[in-house]
C-alpha positions as CSV (number, residue, x, y, z in Angstrom):
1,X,4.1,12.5,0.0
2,X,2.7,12.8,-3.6
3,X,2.0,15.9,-5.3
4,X,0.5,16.2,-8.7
5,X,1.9,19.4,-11.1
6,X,-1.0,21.7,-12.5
7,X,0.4,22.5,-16.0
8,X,-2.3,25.4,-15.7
9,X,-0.7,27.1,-12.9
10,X,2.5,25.6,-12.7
11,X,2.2,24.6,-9.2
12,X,2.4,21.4,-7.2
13,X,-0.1,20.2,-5.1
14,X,0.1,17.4,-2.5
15,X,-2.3,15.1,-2.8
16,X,-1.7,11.8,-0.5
17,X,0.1,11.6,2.6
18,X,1.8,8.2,4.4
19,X,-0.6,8.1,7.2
20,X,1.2,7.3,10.7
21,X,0.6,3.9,12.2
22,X,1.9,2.0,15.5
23,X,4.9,0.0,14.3
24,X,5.7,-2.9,15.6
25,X,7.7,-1.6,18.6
26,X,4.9,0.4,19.9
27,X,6.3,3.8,18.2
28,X,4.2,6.1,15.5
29,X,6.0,5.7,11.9
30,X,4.8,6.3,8.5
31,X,3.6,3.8,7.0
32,X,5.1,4.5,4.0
33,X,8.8,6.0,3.8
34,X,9.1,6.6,-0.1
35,X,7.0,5.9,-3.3
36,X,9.9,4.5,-5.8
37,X,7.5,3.4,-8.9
38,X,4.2,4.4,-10.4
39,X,2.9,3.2,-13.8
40,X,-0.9,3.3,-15.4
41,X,-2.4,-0.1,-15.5
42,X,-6.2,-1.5,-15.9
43,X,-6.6,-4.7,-14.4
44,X,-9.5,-6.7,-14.9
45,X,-11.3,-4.9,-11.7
46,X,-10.8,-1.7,-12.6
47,X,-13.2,0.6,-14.1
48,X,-10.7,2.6,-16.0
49,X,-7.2,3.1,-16.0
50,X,-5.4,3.4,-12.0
51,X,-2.4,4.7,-11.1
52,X,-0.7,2.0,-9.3
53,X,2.3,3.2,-7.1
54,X,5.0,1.1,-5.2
55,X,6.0,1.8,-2.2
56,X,9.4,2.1,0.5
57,X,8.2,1.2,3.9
58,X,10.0,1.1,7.5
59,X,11.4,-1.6,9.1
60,X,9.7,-1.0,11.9
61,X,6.0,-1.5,9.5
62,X,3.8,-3.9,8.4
63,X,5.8,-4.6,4.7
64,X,5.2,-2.6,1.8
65,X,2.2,-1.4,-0.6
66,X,1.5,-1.0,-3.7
67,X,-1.4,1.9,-3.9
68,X,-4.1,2.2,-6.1
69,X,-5.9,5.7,-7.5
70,X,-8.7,5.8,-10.2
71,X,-9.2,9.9,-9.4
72,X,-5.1,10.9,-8.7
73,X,-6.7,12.3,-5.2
74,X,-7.6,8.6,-3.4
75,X,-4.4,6.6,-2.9
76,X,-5.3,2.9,-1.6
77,X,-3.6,-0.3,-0.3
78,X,-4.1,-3.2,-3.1
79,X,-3.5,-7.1,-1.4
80,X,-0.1,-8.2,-1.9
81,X,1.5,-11.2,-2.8
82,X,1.0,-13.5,-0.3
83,X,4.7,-14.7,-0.3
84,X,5.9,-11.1,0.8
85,X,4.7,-11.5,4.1
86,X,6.2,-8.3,6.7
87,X,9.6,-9.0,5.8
88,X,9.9,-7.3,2.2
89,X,10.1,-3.6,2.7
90,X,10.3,-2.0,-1.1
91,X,9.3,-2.6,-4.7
92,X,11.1,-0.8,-7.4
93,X,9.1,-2.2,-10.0
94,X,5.4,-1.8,-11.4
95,X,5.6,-3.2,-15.1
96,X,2.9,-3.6,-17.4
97,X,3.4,-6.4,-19.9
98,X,1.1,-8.5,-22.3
99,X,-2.1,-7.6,-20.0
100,X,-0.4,-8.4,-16.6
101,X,1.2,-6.1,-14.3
102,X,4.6,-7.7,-12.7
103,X,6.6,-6.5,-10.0
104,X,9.4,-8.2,-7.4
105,X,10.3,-7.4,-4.0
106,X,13.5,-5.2,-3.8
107,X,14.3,-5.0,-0.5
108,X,13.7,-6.7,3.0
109,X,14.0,-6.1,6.5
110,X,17.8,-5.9,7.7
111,X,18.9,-5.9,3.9
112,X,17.1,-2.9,2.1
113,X,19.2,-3.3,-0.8
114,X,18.7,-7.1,-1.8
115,X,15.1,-9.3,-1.2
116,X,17.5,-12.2,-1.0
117,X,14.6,-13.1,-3.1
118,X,15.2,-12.6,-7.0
119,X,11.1,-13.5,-7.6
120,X,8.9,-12.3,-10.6
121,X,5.0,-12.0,-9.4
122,X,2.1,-11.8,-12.4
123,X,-1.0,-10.5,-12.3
124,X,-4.2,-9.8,-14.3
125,X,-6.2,-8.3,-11.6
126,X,-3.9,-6.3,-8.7
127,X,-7.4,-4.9,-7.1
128,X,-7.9,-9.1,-5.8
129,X,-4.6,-9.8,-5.3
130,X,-4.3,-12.8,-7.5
131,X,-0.7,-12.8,-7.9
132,X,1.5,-15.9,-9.3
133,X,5.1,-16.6,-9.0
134,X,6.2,-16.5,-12.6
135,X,9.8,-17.5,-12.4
136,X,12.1,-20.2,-11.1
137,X,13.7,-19.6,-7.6
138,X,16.6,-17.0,-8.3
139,X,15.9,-18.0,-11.9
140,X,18.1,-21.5,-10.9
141,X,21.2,-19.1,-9.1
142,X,21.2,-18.8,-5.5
143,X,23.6,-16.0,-5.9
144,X,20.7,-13.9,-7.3
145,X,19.7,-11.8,-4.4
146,X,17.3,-9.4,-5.8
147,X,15.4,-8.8,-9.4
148,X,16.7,-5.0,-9.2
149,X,15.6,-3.7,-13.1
150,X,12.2,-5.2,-14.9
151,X,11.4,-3.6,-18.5
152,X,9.6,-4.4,-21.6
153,X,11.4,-4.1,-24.5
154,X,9.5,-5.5,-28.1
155,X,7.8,-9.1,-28.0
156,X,9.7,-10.0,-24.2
157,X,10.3,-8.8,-20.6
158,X,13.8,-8.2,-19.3
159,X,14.7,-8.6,-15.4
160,X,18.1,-7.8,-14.4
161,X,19.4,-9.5,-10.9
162,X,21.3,-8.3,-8.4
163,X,24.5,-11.4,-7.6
164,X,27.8,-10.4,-6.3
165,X,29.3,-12.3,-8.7
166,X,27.9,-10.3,-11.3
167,X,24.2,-9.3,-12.1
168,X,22.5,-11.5,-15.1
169,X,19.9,-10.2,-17.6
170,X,16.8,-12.9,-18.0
171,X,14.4,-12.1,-20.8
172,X,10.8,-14.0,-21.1
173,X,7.8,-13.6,-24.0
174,X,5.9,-14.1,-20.8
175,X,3.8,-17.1,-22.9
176,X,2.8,-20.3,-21.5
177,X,2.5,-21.3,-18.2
178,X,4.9,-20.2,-15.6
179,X,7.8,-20.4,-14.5
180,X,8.5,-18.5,-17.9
């Protein structure tokens, strides 16, 4: 669920619900277990500032989502990354940088704590779902199972990996063609 807080009346309101859906064993899930990002974005689609959401979904689904509001009432599926497939089942991370919005796949099927895919995806325009791969494959380091942390800090983006040898910390200026 999402609810949205009325600093009038101090109350909390739900305002989207996971609907159910047939899974792929034939059983009624949510599609949706958890929401675990949201940031405000305007992509070159949109009309005005959305409120793009990431999502937690069940194994037992069709992948995750990230939704898509222009009204805070209307929550909507936007097309993925096309190298996601069904087997990533959470994003973390919705990060505005530089006019792109960049996220990576946190979880997957059978591992929901590592992608066993440390990838970076860019876009300018979430609502068409022209993502691009922006980074080397686990940035050069197999070990790198996940991209776990993604923040902007002054003129570059910082990603921090998950590695059971030790998580590493990549920065980018995010200029140029990828892989940054």
């Amino acid at each position: 669920q999402i609810h949205a807080w009325s600093g009038e009346t101090g109350a909390w309101t739900e305002v989207f619900r996971s609907p159910l859906i047939t899974g792929r064993d034939g059983s009624t899930v949510p599609r949706e277990l958890g929401f675990r990002g949201m940031t405000a974005y305007q992509g070159e689609s949109d009309t005005a500032p959305a409120l793009y959401t990431s999502t937690y979904a069940s194994a037992r689904g069709y992948g995750c989502n990230i939704l898509r509001t222009l009204d805070g009432a209307n929550f909507e599926p936007i097309p993925m990354p096309k190298e996601f497939g069904e087997f990533v089942l959470t994003l973390r991370l919705l990060i505005p940088f530089k006019g792109r919005l960049f996220t990576s796949p946190t979880g997957r099927a059978g591992d929901p704590n590592a992608s066993n895919f440390a990838a970076i995806f860019e876009t300018r325009d979430p609502v068409k779902g022209d993502w691009r791969l922006v980074n080397a494959p686990s940035f050069g380091d197999k070990g790198n199972l996940s991209v776990f942390e993604m923040l902007p800090f002054g003129d570059h983006l910082y990603a921090g990996t998950a590695n059971l040898e030790g998580y590493q910390l990549w920065r980018t200026d995010a200029e140029g063609d990828p892989p940054y």
